[in-house]
C-alpha positions as CSV (number, residue, x, y, z in Angstrom):
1,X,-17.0,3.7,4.3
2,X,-13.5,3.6,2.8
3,X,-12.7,4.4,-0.6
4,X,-9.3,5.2,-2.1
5,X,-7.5,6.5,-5.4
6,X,-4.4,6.7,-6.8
7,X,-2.5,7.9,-9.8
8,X,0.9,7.4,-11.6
9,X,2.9,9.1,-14.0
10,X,6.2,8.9,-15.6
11,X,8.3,12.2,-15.0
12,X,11.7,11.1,-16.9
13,X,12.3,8.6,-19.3
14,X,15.8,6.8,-19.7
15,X,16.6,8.4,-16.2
16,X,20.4,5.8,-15.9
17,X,19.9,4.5,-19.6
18,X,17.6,2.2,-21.4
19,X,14.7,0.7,-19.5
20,X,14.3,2.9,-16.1
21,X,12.1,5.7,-15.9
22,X,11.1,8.4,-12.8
23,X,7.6,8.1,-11.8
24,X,5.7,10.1,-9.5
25,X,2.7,9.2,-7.6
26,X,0.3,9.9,-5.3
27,X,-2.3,8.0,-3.1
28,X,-5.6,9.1,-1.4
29,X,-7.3,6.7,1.3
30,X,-10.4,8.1,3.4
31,X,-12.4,6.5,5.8
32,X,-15.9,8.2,6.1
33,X,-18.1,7.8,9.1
34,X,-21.1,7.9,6.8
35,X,-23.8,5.9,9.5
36,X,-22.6,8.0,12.2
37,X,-25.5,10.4,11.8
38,X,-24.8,11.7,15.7
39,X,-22.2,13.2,15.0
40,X,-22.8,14.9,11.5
41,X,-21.2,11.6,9.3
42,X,-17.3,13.2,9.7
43,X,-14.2,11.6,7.7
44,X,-12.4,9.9,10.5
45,X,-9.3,9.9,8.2
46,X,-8.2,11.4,5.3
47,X,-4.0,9.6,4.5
48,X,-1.8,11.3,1.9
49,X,0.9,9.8,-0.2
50,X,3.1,11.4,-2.2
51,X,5.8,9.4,-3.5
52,X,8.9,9.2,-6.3
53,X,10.6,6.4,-7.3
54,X,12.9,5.1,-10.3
55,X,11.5,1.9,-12.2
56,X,14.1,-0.3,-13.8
57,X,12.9,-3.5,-16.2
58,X,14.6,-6.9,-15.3
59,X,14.6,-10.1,-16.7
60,X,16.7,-11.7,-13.7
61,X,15.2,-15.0,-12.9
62,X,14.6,-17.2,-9.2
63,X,12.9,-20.3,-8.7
64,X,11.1,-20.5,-12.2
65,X,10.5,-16.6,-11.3
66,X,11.3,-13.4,-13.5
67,X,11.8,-10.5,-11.7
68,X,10.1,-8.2,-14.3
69,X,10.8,-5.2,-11.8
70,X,13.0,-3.2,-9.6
71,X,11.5,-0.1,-7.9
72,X,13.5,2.4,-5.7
73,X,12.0,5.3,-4.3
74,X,10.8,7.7,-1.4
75,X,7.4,8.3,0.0
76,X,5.8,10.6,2.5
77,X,2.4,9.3,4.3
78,X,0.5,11.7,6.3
79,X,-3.0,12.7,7.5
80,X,-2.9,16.3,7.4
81,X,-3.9,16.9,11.2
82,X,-2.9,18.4,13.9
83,X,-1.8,18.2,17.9
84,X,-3.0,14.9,19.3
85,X,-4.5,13.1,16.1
86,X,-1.1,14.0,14.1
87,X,-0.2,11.2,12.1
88,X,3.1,11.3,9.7
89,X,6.6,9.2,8.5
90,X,8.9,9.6,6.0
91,X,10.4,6.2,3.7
92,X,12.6,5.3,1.6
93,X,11.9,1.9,0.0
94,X,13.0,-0.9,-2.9
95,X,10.3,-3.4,-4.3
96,X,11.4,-6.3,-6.4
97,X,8.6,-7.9,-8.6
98,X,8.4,-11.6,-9.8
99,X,5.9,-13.1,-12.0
100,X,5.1,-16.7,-13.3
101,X,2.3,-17.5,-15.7
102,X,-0.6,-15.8,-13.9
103,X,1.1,-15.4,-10.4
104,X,2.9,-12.7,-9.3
105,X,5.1,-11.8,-6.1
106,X,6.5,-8.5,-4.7
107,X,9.1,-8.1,-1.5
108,X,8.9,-4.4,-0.7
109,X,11.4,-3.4,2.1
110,X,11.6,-0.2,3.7
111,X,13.5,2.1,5.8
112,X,12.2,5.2,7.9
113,X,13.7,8.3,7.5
114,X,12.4,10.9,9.6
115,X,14.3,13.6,11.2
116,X,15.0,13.7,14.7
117,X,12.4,16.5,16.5
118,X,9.0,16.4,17.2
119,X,7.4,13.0,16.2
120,X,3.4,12.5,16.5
121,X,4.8,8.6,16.1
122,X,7.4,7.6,17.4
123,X,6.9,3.8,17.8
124,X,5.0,3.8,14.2
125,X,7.6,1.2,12.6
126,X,6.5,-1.2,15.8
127,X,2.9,-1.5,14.1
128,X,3.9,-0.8,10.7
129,X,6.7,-2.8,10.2
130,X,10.1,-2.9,8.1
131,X,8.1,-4.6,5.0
132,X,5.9,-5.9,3.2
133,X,5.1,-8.8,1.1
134,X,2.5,-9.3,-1.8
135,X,1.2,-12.5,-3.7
136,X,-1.3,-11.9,-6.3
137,X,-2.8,-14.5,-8.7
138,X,-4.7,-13.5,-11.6
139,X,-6.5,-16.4,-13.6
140,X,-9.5,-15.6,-16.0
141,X,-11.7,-13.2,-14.3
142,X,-10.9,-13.2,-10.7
143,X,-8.0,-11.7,-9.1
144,X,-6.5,-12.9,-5.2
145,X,-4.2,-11.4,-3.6
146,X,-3.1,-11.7,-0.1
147,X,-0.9,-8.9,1.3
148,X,1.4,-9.7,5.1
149,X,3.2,-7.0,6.7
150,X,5.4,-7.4,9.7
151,X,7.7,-6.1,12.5
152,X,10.6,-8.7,12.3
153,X,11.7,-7.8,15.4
154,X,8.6,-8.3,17.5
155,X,6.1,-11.0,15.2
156,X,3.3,-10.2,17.4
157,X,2.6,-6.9,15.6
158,X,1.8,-6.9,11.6
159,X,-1.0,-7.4,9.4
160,X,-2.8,-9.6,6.3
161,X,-5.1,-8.7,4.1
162,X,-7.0,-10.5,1.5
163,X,-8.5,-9.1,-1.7
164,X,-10.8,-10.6,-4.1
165,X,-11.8,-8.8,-6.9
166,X,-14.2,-10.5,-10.0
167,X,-16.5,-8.7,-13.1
168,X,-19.7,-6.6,-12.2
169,X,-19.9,-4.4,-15.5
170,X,-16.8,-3.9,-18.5
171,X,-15.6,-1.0,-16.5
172,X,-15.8,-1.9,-12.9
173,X,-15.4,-4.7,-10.6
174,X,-17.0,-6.3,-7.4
175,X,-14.0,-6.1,-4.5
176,X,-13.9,-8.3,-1.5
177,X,-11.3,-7.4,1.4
178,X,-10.2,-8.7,4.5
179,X,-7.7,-7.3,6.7
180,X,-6.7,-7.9,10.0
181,X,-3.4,-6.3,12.5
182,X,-2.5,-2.9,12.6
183,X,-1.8,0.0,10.7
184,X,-4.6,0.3,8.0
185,X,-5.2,3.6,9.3
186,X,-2.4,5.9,10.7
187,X,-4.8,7.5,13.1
188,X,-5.6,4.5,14.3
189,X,-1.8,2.6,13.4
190,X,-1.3,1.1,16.6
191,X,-5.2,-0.3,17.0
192,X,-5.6,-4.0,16.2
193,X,-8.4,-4.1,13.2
194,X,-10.2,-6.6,12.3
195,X,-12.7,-6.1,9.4
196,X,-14.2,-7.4,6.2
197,X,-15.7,-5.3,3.7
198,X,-17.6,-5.6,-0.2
199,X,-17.1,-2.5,-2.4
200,X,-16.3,-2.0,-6.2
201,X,-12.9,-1.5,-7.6
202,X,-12.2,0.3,-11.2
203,X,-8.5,-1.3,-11.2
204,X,-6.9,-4.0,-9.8
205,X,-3.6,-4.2,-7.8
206,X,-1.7,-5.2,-11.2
């Protein structure tokens, strides 16, 4: 079973002027061996993400494209473990949104940033990549997105997922994903997945 949450706040407003604000956030992603009754239904996995970032509002436009926002920020991912099963990396990252009617694009570079010393991961940005890129459409009641993450150095390693989220209730919705590659875990970052699952969603990725 995997279930996550996430929340987001403003910390400044006007941080460089008009239109930019700091935000903080932070991100919770489990996976829970429920079924494995053998061995007392453990989380396998419980990731951490703190982040902080500076929003600024655009109205540049590419290709028929506005890019409604620019996003700058710094984010720690870990799983809280120790010894072996240690899993952690330090980013810094920028993430440029376009929209267009109902669709909607986001190129999210990143950079790692870790000290040099002890590393639980070393070859983490091999699985995980220097990127990602996200393509959502939203028309009437259904939402798709499809999300592709790669090493641009090596193509063999990377990931897709697919999301498909549609009404069950006025405060929920029934949530479709697909993803296969690496790196959905960070215990498991450098295991190829492959995995569909059907869940509920209170929010979607917009």
């Amino acid at each position: 079973v995997k279930f996550q949450f996430s929340i987001k706040f403003p910390v400044i407003d006007n941080l460089f002027g008009a239109k930019n604000n700091l935000q903080f956030a932070y991100t919770n992603l489990s996976f829970w061996q429920a079924y494995n009754a053998n061995v007392s239904s453990p989380f396998r996995e419980t990731v951490h993400e703190p982040e902080f970032f500076v929003v600024f509002e655009n109205d540049w436009e590419f290709l028929g494209f506005k890019n409604r926002l620019i996003q700058f920020g710094i984010v720690h991912q870990s799983n809280g473990r120790s010894e072996a099963t240690s899993r952690s990396w330090n980013r810094i990252y920028a993430d440029f949104t376009f929209e267009r009617d109902n669709y909607y694009l986001s190129f999210k570079p990143w950079l790692r940033i870790d000290h040099s010393g002890i590393d639980d991961n070393p070859d983490i940005e091999k699985y995980m990549g220097h990127g990602e890129i996200r393509g959502v459409y939203a028309g009437g009641n259904h939402t798709l997105s499809v999300m592709l993450r790669n090493n641009f150095n090596n193509p063999n390693y990377g990931a897709v997922e697919l999301n498909w989220s549609f009404p069950m209730s006025r405060r929920a919705r029934w949530f479709v994903q697909y993803f296969n590659g690496y790196g959905e875990s960070l215990i498991d970052y450098n295991a190829h997945v492959n995995r569909i699952g059907i869940g509920v969603a209170f929010t979607d990725w917009l």
